[in-house]
C-alpha positions in Angstrom: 77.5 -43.2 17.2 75.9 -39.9 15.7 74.6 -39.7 12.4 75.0 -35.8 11.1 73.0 -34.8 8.0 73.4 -31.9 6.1 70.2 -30.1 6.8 68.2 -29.6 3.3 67.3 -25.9 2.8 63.8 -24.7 2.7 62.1 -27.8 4.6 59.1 -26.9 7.3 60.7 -29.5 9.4 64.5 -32.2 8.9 66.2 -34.1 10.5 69.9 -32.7 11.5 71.2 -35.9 13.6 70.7 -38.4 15.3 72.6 -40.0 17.9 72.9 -43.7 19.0 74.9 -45.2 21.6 76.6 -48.6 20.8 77.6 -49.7 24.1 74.0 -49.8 25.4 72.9 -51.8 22.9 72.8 -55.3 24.7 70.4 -53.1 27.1 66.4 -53.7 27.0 63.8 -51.4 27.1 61.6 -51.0 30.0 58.2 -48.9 27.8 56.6 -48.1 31.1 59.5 -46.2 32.6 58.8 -42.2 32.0 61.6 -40.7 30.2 62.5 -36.8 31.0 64.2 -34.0 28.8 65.2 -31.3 29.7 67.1 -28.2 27.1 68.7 -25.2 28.9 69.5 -22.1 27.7 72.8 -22.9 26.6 71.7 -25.4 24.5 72.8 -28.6 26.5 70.3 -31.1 26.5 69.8 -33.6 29.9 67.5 -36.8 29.8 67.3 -40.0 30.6 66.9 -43.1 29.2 64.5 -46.2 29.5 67.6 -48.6 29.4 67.7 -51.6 31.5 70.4 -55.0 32.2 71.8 -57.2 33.9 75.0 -54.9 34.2 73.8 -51.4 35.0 70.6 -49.4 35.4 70.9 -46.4 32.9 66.9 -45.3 34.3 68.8 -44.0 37.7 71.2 -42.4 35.2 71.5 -38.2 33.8 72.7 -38.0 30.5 74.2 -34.4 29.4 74.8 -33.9 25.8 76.1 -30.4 24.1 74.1 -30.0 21.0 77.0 -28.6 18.9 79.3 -31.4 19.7 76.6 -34.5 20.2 79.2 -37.7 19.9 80.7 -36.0 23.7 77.8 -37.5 25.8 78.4 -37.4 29.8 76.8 -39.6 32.3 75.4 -38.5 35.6 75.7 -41.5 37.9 72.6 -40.1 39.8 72.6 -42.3 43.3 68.7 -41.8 42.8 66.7 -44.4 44.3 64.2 -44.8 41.6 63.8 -43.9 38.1 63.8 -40.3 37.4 60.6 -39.0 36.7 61.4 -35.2 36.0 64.4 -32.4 35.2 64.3 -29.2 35.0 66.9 -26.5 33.7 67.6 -23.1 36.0 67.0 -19.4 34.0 70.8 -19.6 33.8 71.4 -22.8 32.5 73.9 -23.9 35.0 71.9 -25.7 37.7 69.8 -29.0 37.1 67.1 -30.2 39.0 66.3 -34.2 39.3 63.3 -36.1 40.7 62.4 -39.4 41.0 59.9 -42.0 41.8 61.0 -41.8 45.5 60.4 -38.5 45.9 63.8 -37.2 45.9 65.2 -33.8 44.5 68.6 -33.4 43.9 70.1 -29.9 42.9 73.0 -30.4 40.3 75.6 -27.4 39.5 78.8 -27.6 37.1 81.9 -28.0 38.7 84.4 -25.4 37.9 82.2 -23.8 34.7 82.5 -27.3 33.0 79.9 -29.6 31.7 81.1 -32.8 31.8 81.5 -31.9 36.0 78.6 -32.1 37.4 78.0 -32.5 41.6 75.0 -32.1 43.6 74.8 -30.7 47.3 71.4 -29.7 48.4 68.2 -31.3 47.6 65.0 -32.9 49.7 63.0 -35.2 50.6 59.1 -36.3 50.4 60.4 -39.9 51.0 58.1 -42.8 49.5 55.8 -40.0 47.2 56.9 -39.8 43.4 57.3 -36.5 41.7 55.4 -35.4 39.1 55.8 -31.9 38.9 59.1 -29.7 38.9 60.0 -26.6 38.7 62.4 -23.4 39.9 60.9 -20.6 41.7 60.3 -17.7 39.3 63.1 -14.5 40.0 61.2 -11.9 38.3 63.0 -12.0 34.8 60.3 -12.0 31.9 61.5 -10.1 28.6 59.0 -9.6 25.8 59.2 -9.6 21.9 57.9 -7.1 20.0 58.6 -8.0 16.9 56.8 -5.1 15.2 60.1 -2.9 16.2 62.5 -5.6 14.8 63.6 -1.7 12.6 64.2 0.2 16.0 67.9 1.2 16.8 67.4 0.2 20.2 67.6 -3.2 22.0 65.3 -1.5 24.7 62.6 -1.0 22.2 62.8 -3.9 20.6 63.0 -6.4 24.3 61.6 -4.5 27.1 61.4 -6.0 30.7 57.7 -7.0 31.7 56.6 -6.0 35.3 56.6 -9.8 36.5 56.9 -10.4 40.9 59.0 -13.5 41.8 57.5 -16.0 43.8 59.8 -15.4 47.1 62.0 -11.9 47.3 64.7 -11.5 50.1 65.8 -8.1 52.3 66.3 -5.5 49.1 64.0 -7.1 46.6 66.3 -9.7 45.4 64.5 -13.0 44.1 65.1 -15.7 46.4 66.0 -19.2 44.8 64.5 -22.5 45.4 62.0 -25.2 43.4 58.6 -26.4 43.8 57.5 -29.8 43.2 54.3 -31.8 43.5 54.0 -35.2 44.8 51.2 -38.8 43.3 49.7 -38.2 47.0 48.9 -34.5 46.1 51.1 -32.9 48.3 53.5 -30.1 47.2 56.8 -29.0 48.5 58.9 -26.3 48.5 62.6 -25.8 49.1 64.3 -22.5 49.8 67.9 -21.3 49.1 69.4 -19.2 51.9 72.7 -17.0 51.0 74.1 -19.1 53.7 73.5 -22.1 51.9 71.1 -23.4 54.4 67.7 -25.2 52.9 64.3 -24.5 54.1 61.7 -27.2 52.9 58.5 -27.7 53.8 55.3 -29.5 52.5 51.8 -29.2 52.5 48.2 -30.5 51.3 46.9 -28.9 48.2 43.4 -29.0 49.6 42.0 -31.0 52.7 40.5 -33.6 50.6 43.6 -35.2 49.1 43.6 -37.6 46.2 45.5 -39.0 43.4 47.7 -36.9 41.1 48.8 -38.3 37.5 49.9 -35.2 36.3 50.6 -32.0 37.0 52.4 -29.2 35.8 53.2 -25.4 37.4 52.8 -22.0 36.2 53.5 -18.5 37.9 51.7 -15.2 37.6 53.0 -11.6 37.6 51.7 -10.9 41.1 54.2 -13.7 42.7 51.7 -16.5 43.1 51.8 -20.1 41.8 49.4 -21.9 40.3 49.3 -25.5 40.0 47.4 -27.7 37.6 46.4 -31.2 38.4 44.3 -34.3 37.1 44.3 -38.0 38.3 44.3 -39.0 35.1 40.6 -39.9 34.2 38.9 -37.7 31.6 35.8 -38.0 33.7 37.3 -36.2 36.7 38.3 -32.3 36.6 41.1 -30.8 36.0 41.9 -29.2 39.3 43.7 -25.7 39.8 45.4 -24.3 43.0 46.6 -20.7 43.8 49.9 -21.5 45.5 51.4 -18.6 48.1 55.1 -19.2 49.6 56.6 -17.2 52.4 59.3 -17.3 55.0 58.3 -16.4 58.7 60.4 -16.6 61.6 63.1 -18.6 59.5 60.3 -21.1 58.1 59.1 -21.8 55.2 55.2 -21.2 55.0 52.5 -22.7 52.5 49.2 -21.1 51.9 46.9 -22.9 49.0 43.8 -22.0 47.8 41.7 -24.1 45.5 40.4 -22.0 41.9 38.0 -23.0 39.4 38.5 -26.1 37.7 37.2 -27.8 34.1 35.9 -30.6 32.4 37.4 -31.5 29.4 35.1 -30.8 26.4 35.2 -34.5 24.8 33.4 -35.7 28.2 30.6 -33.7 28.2 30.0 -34.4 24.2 27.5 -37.6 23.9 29.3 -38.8 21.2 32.9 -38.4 22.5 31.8 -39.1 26.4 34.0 -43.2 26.7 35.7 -42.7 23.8 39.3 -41.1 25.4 39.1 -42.6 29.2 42.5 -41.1 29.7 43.7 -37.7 30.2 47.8 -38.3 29.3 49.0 -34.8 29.0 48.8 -31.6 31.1 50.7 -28.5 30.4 50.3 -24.6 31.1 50.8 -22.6 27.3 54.1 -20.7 28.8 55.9 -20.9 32.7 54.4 -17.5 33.1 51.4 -17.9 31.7 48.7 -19.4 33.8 45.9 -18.5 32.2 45.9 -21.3 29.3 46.2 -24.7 29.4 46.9 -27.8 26.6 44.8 -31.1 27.5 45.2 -34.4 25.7 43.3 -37.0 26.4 43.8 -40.9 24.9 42.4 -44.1 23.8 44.7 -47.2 22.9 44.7 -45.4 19.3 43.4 -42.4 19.5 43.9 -38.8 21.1 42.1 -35.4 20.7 43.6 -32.0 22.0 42.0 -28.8 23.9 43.1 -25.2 24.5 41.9 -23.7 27.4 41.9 -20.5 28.6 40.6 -18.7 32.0 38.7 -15.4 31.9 37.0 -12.9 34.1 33.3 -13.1 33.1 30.5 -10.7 34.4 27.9 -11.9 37.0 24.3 -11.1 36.0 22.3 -9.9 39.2 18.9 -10.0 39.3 17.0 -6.5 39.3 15.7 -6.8 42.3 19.1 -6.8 43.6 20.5 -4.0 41.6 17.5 -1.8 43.4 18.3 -2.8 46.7 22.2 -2.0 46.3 22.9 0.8 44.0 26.7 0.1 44.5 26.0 -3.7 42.6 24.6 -2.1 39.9 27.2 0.2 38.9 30.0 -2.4 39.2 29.1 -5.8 38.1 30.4 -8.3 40.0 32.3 -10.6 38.1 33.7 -14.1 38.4 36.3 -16.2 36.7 35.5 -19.3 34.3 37.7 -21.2 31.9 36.5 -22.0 28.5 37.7 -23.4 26.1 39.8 -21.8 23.0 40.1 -24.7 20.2 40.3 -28.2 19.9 41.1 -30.7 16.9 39.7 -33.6 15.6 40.1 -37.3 16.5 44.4 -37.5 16.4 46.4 -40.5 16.4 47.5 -41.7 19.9 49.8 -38.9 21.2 53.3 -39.9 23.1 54.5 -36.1 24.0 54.2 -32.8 24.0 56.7 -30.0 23.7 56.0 -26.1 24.0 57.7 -23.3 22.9 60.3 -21.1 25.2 59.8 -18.0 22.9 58.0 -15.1 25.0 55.7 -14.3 22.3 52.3 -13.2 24.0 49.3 -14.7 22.7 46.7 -12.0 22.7 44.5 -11.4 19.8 47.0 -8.0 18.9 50.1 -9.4 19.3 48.8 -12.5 17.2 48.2 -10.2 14.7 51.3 -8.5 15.0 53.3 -11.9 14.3 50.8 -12.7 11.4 51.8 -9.4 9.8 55.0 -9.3 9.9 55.3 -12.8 9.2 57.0 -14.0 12.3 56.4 -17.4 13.3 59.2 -18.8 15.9 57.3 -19.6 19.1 53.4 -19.7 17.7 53.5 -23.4 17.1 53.8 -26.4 20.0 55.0 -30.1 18.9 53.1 -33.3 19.6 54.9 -36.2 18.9 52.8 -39.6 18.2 52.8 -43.5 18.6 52.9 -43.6 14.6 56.3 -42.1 14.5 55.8 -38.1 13.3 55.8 -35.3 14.7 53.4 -32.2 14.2 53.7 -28.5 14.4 50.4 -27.0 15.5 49.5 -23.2 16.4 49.2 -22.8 20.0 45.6 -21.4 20.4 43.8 -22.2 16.9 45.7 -25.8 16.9 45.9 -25.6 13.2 49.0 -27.9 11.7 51.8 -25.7 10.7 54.6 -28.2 10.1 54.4 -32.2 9.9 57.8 -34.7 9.8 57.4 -38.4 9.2 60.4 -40.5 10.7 58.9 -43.2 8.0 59.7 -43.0 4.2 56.1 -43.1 3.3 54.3 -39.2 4.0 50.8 -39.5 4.5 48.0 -36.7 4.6 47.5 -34.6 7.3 43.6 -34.9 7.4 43.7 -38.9 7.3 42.0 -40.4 10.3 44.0 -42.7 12.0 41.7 -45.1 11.9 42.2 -45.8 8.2 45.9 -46.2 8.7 46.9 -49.9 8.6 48.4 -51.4 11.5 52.1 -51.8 11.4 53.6 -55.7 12.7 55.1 -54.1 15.6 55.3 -50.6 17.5 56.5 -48.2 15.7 59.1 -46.0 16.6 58.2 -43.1 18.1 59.3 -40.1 20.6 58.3 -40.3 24.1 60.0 -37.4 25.2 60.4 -34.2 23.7 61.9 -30.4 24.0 62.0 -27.3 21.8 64.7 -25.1 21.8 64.8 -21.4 23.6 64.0 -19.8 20.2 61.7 -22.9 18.9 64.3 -23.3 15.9 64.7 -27.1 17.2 63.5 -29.8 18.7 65.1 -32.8 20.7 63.0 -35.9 20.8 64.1 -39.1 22.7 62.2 -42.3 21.1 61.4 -45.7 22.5 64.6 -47.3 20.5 67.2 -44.9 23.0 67.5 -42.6 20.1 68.1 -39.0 20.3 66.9 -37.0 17.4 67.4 -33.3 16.3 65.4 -31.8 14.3 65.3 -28.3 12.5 62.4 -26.1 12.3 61.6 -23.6 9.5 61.3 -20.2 11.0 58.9 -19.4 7.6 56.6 -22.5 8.9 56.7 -23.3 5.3 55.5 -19.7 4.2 57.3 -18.4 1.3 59.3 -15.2 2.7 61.6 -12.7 0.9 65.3 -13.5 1.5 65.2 -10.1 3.1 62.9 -10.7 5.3 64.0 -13.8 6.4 67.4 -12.4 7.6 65.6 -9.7 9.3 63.9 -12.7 11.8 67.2 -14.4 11.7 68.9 -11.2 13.4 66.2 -10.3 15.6 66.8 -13.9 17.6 70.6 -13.4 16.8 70.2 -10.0 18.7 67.6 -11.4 21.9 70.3 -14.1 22.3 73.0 -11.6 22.7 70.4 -9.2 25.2 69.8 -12.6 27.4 72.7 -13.8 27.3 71.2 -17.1 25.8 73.7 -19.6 23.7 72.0 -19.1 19.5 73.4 -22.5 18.3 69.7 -23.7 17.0 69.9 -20.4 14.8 73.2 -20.9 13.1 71.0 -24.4 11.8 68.9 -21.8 9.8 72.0 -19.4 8.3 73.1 -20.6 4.5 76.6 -19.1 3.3 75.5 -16.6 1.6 73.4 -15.2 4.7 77.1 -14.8 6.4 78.3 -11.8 5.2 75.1 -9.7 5.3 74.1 -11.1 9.4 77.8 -10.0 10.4 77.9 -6.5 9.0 73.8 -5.9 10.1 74.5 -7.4 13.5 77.6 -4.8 14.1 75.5 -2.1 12.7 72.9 -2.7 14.8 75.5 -2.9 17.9 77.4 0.0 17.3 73.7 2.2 17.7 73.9 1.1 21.3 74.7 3.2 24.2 78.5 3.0 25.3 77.6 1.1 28.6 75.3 -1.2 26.4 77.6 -1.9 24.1 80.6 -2.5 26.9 78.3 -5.2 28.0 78.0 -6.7 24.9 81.6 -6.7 23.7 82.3 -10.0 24.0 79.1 -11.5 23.1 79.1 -10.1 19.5 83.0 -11.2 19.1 81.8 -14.5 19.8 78.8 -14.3 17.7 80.4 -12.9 14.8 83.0 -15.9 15.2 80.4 -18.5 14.9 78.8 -17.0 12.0 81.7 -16.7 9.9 82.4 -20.6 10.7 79.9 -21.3 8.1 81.1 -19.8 5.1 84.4 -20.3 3.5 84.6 -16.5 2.4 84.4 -15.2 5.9 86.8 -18.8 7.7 89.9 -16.6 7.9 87.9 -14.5 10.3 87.2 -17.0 12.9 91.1 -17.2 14.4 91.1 -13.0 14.4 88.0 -13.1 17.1 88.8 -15.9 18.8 92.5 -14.1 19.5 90.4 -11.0 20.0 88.6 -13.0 22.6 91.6 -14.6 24.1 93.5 -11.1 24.6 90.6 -9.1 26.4 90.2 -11.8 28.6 94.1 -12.2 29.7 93.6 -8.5 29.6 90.6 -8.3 32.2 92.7 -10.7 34.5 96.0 -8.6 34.5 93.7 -5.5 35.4 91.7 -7.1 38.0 95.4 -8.1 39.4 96.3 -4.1 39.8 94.2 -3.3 43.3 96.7 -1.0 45.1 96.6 0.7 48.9 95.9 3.9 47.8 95.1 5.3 44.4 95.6 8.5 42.9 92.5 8.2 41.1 89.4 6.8 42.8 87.1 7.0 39.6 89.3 4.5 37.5 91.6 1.7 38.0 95.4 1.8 37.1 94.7 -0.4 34.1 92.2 2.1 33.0 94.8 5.1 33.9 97.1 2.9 31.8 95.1 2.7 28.7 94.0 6.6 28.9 98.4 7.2 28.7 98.4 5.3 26.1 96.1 6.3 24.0 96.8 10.0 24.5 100.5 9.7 24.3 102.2 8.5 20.6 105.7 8.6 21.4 107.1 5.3 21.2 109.9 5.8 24.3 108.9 4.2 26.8 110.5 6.4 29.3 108.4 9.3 28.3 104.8 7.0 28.3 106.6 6.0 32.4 106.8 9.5 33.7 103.2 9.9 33.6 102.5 6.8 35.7 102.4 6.8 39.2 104.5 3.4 39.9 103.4 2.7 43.5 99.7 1.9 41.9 101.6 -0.9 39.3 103.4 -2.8 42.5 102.8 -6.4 42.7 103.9 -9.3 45.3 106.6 -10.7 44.4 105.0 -14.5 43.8 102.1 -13.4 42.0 104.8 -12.0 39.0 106.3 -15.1 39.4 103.3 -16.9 38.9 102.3 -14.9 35.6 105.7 -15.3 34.4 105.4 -17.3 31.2 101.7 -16.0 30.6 103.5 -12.9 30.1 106.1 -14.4 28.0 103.4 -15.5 25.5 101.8 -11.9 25.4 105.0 -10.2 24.4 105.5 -13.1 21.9 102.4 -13.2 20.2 102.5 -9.1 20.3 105.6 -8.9 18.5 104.4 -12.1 16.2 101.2 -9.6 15.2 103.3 -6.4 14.8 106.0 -8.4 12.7 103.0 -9.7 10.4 101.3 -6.8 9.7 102.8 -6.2 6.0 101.1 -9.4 5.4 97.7 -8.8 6.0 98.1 -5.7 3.4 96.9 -6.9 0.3 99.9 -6.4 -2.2 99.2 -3.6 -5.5 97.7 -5.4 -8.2 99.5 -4.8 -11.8 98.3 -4.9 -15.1 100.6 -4.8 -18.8 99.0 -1.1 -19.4 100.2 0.5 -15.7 103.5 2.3 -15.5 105.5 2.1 -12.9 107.2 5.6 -11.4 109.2 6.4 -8.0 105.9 7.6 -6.8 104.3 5.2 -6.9 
């Protein structure tokens, strides 16, 4: 069962659906089961559930749902041993990680482009060790946003490609695939993808002196290294970091570690804080590529308090007497690296998850700036979800609330302490797994009842912005999902009616001042854009059908053209069915015999059984031609005629 509602305009933060499944309902609920979620890039969400009975096991179980079509859930019977602790999305959006409690990965992929056809081939091993980190190797790609160029004409200026190494490269410089994961012992692993198909795994120590790992989470740096955060759970222990370096030698994988500075989280070392959260329950690097900040939460039963963290290079004083001795110290100050920390709130109510934001804003002080000027706020806020039920919005450095939802009827203030909130009779419902969406315009949240919830996000944060300057955001994420490649379904939440018109006419504007070879790229991408855009108004409906045939016809045109690969050809520098379309466009005589002479047949000669084959698709092309030629007089729109026109031959 899904529940859609009708998104109420101008909100910080609504509900859109939420989806319930009926025939698990006899199932219980197993609270200390983890629960994973994982969005991808095309906007299909994976999880798991914390479902138990007599019947079936649903926390061995991978649940993909497509967010614009939520009632068509698919199951993933998993074969995992144990309940799945982790899952992580590819850059693509087509391959799915899984991990469990036994310490097996499995490596998903869709079968035949389709998402309800899943199969798994490769994976590994750390038998008996539970993962509790994931993630794929990095391959280079890192785009930023400059948001401060949303006016430039061209997509390079406004997304340029950051200098960013990936963690393994192959003969060439191509990014070599694989994931890394991190075992309870403290052991991580790392599995390699040959071309051949062939999987290279290996394992090592972190450090010599292993112990426990509760969490754990991985980030990679623009050199090609990976660092790896861990904590054994105790607020009284550090926070550990590890510089991880992966290499292949003589058809091995190789680990190198080496250990980095660590941290204590600020609540210990206060006197009046010190036993009052025992519990560090959340550990998570600011951005994938970003390992120089971290978000800490650490817990009582009732309570929670979060710090930012961030690692800087710091200058080393040296003594004078030093500086004397070696001239070469004193001009260059040695310098070391320490983390400190960047914010932290007050006394919270008992967090159950966090989500971070996909957007690759960069968080320095001018780009913060940037994105306070020009009122862009996508990606600056993170989401922690608690045991009372709502969910919060806060900035990612300064930690300030930006948005707050209450699944409850009854809104209470931000600034209350939870410890003047009465007690409910039972445990409230509440999300214990969450995601945000690849431009932060939603969130996914899977509670402790087996609901999924959707919610929007404001991309004003609840600041008052002109309409013009809100479609002006609205088309700068419309136009870095067309760059990436990235599905935009989370923005069409955001467009009203009467935004239609104006996003379709800006967004082809802003397309057409492409380059040619750009904008080949891009064809299709904008057809389907524009399609989905014009879904939501009834003055633009009649559109849809025209791109979607659009759609349709170059890509039963790109097939018949890839079909034409002749012996020889008379021209190396295009294909026949470019030869084709060059004749045809130059030559406006409508015999055919004429267009025929200037066509060299032997590069149009096909086997015999492939024609056969293509038979009735061919059929259906002349069909719908002649159906489009012989309705053309109806698309014009007929004279209009008033009592005071006259009427003449002319005319």
């Amino acid at each position: 069962m899904c529940d859609l509602r009708r998104p109420a305009a101008g909100g910080m933060m609504d509900l859109a659906y939420v989806c319930e499944w009926e025939k698990w309902s006899k199932s219980t609920h197993c609270p200390s089961v983890p629960l994973a979620c994982a969005w991808s890039c095309r906007n299909l969400i994976a999880f798991t559930m914390d479902l138990r009975s007599d019947d079936q096991d649903l926390t061995r179980m991978i649940h993909i749902l497509d967010t614009e079509h939520p009632w068509d859930l698919h199951s993933i019977p998993s074969e995992h041993r144990e309940a799945i602790t982790c899952l992580e999305w590819d850059q693509s959006g087509s391959r799915l990680l899984s991990a469990d409690a036994d310490g097996q990965i499995k490596c998903w992929s869709m079968a035949d482009h389709l998402a309800n056809s899943w199969e798994s081939s490769v994976g590994s091993l750390v038998e008996g060790d539970p993962i509790v980190a994931l993630s794929w190797l990095h391959n280079g790609v890192k785009l930023a946003l400059h948001v401060e160029k949303s006016g430039a004409s061209s997509f390079g200026e406004k997304f340029s490609r950051v200098k960013f190494s990936p963690s393994l490269t192959l003969f060439g410089g191509k990014p070599m695939e694989g994931w890394i994961a991190v075992t309870v012992s403290g052991l991580v692993t790392v599995s390699l993808l040959k071309p051949s198909g062939q999987v290279l795994t290996s394992t090592e120590s972190l450090c010599r002196l292993r112990g426990r790992v509760a969490l754990a989470d991985i980030a990679f740096t623009g050199g090609g290294n990976i660092v790896v955060a861990t904590a054994d759970g105790s607020s009284a222990s550090p926070v550990q970091f590890y510089k991880v370096c992966v290499s292949v030698v003589s058809e091995k994988c190789r680990i190198d570690t080496e250990i980095l500075p660590s941290l204590f989280m600020r609540c210990t070392t206060d006197l009046n804080r010190k036993d009052k959260f025992p519990a560090i329950t959340h550990l998570k690097f600011l951005a994938r590529d970003m390992s120089e900040q971290v978000l800490l939460c650490a817990s009582s039963q009732t309570s929670s308090i979060v710090e930012c963290w961030s690692l800087r290079k710091e200058g080393l004083p040296v003594n004078n007497i030093f500086q004397q001795i070696s001239p070469v110290v004193g001009d260059k100050q040695p310098t070391i690296l320490k983390w400190r920390i960047l914010s932290a709130t007050n006394d919270l109510d008992r967090v159950s998850a966090v989500a971070l934001p996909k957007l690759p804003i960069s968080l320095t002080n001018t780009d913060l700036k940037v994105a306070s000027d020009t009122q862009f706020y996508p990606g600056l806020g993170l989401a922690l979800a608690f045991h009372d039920g709502s969910v919060h919005i806060v900035h990612r450095l300064s930690l300030q609330t930006m948005a707050v939802f209450y699944s409850s009827a009854a809104p209470r203030p931000v600034d209350e302490p939870a410890m003047k909130r009465p007690r409910t009779a039972g445990p409230a419902v509440h999300l214990k797994a969450m995601q945000l969406s690849w431009t932060s315009l939603a969130l996914v949240g899977i509670d402790n009842q087996g609901k999924l919830s959707v919610l929007r996000l404001s991309p004003s944060m609840g600041h008052p912005l002109e309409v013009g300057l809100a479609l002006r955001h609205l088309l700068f994420l419309l136009e870095y999902c067309m760059v990436t490649g990235y599905d935009w379904w989370d923005i069409l939440l955001h467009v009203q009616p009467s935004m239609v018109q104006s996003l379709v006419e800006k967004l082809h504007e802003e397309y057409t001042r492409q380059t040619a070879a750009l904008q080949q790229v891009l064809s299709t991408r904008i057809l389907a854009m524009k399609a989905s855009l014009c879904k939501l108004s009834p003055c633009t409906v009649t559109r849809v059908c025209d791109y979607h045939t659009k759609l349709f016809l170059i890509a039963i045109s790109s097939t018949l053209k890839s079909l034409l690969r002749p012996h020889f050809l008379n021209t190396p520098d295009k294909s026949p069915g470019d030869r084709l379309t060059e004749i045809c466009t130059k030559i406006t005589d409508v015999d055919i015999d004429k267009v025929m002479i200037n066509l060299k047949t032997e590069e149009f000669v096909l086997d015999m059984n492939t024609l056969q084959a293509l038979q009735q698709l061919l059929q259906w092309v002349g069909d719908f031609v002649l159906y489009l030629l012989a309705s053309l007089p109806n698309q014009v729109p007929a004279p209009t005629w008033s009592p005071t026109s006259t009427w003449s031959p002319t005319s």
